[in-house]
C-alpha positions, 0 to 999 in steps of 0.5 A: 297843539299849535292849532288848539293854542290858535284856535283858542286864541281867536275865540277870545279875540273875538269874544273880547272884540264883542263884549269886553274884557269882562267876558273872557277875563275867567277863561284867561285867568284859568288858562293861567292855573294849567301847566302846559302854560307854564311848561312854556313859560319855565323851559325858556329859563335857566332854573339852576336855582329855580324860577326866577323872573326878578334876580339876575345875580345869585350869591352862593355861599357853601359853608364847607368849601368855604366859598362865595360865587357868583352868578350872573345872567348873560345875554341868553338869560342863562347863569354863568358863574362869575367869581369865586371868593374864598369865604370866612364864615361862622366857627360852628356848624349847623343853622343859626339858632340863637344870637351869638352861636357863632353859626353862618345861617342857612337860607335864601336871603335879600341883600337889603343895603350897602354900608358904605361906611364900617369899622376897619374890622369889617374892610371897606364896606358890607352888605346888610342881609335880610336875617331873619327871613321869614322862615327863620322867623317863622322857625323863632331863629335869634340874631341879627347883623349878618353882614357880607362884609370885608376883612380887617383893614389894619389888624389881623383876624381869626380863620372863622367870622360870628356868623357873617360872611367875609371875603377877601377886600378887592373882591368884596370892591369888584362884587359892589360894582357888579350888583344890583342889589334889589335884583340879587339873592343869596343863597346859603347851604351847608352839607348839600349842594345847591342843585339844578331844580327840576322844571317839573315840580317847578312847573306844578308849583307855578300852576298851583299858585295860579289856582290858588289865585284864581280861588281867591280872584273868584271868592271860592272861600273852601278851595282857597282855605284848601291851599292852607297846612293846618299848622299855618300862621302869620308872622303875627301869630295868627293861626290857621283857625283864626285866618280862616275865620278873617277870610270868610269875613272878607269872601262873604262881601263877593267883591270884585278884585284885581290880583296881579303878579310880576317878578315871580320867583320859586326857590327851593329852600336850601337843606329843606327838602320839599320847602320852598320860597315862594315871591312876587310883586301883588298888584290888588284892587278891590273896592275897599282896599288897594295893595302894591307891594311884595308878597312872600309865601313858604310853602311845602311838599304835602303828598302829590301837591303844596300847603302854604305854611305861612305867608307874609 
């Protein structure tokens, strides 16, 4: 195996050194859709919550111990549990449907600001979370204003929050000084656990996403149609029907992209056997159109492979 990886190694060396990277650039992108590649790359990381290229800090919020901890990489890139606050959440059980339910959500969530200045009823500060996320949009889940936060500061308060997550001050304080926000996730589950991902299917997924990459790097309209589940849409309501028709348009033109990804993460949505979150940074130049930015896809176990369901 060592020999055939050096073996190929040098082929390309020497074809890039003759002619450039426009003649190995396919070679190298397909290299990037085989899973043996990926077997490499994945067994290096702790994949505890999945794969994960951005995060280094993971909340988990289990809403029938009543608890949050926290992870954080060490020195080795591994997850080591950090903290375990005791956590107020929502009264009912079940995943938040509706504004005002009184239910926690369940999901995979970015902590997309800190408040620095709340009502004494929420302690001395609070996380903004990101819900509704995109499955939850997807899903027409209502509500919002689901905070990580602390407890009164002058009054008491029931034993279960509307729907937010409340731990106890101090440790809301130390939790502030130890996160990076944009390189933290929170996952929330009730009834299963959060268990360790199998490197296996995480290892399928990784080279799955780079084949469909490499259909839409290389204007393969049908196979890259072919990564799409039939009940697909947009956030703007877009269906699988009218999306297809929008990427013929776009794929007749047989233009030359750039497609990048970095901080790639794959993450096994929380009570949602078989779904998974899919992010990345996207790096695309065409002729015509330039983006750089995140990209987010929900994809789920159809069979011996994964449709994506929607996209962001």
């Amino acid at each position: 195996m060592l020999f055939a990886y050096a073996s190929f190694a040098n082929s390309i060396l020497d074809e890039y050194r003759l002619y450039g990277i426009g003649k190995v650039e396919k070679k190298l992108d397909a290299k990037l859709t085989q899973e043996n590649y990926w077997k490499n790359a994945i067994d290096k990381s702790d994949t505890t919550f999945g794969f994960m290229e951005k995060y280094d800090s993971v909340l988990v919020c289990d809403k029938n111990n009543s608890t949050l901890k926290l992870f954080q990489k060490d020195g080795n890139s591994k997850f080591i549990l950090k903290n375990t606050y005791h956590a107020y959440t929502g009264k009912n059980h079940g995943e938040k449907q509706n504004e005002g339910d009184l239910r926690t959500p369940v999901g995979i969530y970015n902590l997309v600001k800190k408040l620095s200045k709340v009502d004494d009823f929420y302690g001395p500060l609070a996380f903004v979370t990101s819900y509704p996320n995109l499955y939850d949009r997807y899903k027409n889940k209502k509500g919002h204003g689901i905070w990580i936060h602390g407890l009164p500061l002058n009054q008491k308060r029931d034993a279960f929050t509307k729907g937010c997550i409340a731990i106890n001050n101090e440790g809301l304080q130390c939790l502030s000084k130890e996160l990076e926000l944009p390189r933290t996730v929170l996952l929330i589950f009730e009834n299963k656990q959060v268990s360790k991902s199998e490197k296996k299917e995480l290892v399928k997924l990784a080279a799955w996403l780079y084949k469909w990459r490499y259909a839409w790097k290389y204007n393969d309209l049908d196979q890259y149609l072919s990564f799409y589940a039939q009940d697909f849409k947009k956030p703007n309501g877009m269906d699988f029907q009218a999306f297809s028709q929008y990427k013929k348009s776009i794929f007749s033109r047989n233009q030359k992209k750039s497609i990048i990804f970095d901080n790639l993460n794959i993450i096994p949505y929380p009570n949602h056997p078989g779904i998974f979150q899919i992010t990345f940074y996207e790096h695309y130049q065409a002729p015509n159109y330039r983006y750089n930015g995140p990209k987010e896809l929900l994809v789920k176990k159809t069979g011996d492979t994964y449709k994506i369901f929607v996209e962001n």
